[in-house]
N, C-alpha and C positions, 0 to 999 in steps of 0.2 A: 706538203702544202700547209705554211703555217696559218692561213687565213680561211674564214670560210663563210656563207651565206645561208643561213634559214628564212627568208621572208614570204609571206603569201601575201598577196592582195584579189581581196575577192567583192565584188557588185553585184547583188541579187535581192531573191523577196525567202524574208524570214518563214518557213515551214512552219513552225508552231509557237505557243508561248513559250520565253525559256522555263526552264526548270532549275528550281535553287535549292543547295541543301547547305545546312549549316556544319560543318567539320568543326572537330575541336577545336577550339581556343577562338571560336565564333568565327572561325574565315568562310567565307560563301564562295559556294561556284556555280555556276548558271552554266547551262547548257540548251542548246538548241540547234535546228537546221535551219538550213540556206540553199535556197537552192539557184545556182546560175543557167544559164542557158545558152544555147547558141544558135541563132537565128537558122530557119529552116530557108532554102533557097532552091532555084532550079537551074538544073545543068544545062548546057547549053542544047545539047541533047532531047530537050524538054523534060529527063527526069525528075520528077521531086523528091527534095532530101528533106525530113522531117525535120523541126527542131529537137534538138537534144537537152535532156535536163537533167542535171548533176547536181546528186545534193552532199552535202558537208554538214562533218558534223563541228559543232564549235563548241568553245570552252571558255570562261572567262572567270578570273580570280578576283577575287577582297573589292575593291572598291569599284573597281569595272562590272563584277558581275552584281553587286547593288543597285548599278545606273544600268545596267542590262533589264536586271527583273522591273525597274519601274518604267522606262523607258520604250524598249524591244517591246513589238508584240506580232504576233502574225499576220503575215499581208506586208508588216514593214519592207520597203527596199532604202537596204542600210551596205555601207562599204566596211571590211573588216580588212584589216592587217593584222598578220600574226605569222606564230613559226608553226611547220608541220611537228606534229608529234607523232610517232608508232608504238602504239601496245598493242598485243597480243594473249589469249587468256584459252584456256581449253574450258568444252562444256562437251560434257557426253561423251568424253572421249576426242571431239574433233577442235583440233585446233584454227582458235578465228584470230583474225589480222584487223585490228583498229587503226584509220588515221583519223587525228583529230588535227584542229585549226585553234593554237591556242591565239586568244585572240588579245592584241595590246591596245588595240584602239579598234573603238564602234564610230562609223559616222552615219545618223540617220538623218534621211533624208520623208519622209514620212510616208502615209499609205500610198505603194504604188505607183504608175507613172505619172500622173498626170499634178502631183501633188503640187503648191502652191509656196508650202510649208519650206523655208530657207533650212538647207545642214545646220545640224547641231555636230560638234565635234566632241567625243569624251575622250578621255585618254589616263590609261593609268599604265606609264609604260614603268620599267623596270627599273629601278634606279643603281648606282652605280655599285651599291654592296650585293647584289643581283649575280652579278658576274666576276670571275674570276680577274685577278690583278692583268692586264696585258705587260707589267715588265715596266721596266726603268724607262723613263722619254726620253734616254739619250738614244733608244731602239727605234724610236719613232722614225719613218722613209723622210718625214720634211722638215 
């Protein structure tokens, strides 16, 4: 398979303020949760099934995670698109499994459901020196 897909898209309320650190050569990263949900219902049966809520953790670089830290705040329901990431790191001997949510675009929409407040879009997506050459465009399918 010469092609392939990383995308996530996710709709929720921001778990916390993000957190920013400053890495060498001043690049910043912001991190924080999101958590989405899914709606709790009842079976036909009359059983009830609880809502379920799954948090994410997120990650956003250099100019995105500047408009994160000023931006984002808890409570927010914001849309993220990005790729999964997997690390893994041992402590104590026991080895843990990370996924993160790098994030290319935040859209806030502001505090909560009922907000007034029209989307803001940011976006700091990858520009084409980012990724690897795809090859000559006489390769290209059209």
């Amino acid at each position: 398979m010469s092609k392939s897909i990383n995308q996530v898209l996710l709709a929720g309320n921001v778990g916390k303020d993000p957190e920013v650190k400053t890495l060498e050569g001043g690049i910043k990263v912001t991190t924080f949760s999101l958590a989405t949900s899914t709606g709790g219902y009842k079976k036909q049966d009359g059983t009830e099934v609880p809502e379920k809520t799954q948090w994410h953790s997120i990650v956003a670089w250099r100019g995105l995670a500047e408009i994160a830290e000023k931006y984002v705040h808890k409570g927010d329901k914001i849309i993220i698109i990005g790729t999964l990431q997997y690390r893994e790191y041992e402590k104590d001997g026991v080895k843990r499994h990370i996924t993160d949510i790098i994030a290319y675009d935040i859209m806030l929409s502001g505090k909560g459901e009922g907000s007034s407040k029209p989307p803001i879009t940011i976006s700091d997506a990858p520009t084409q020196a980012d990724f690897p050459p795809i090859g000559p465009v006489d390769d290209l399918p059209f």
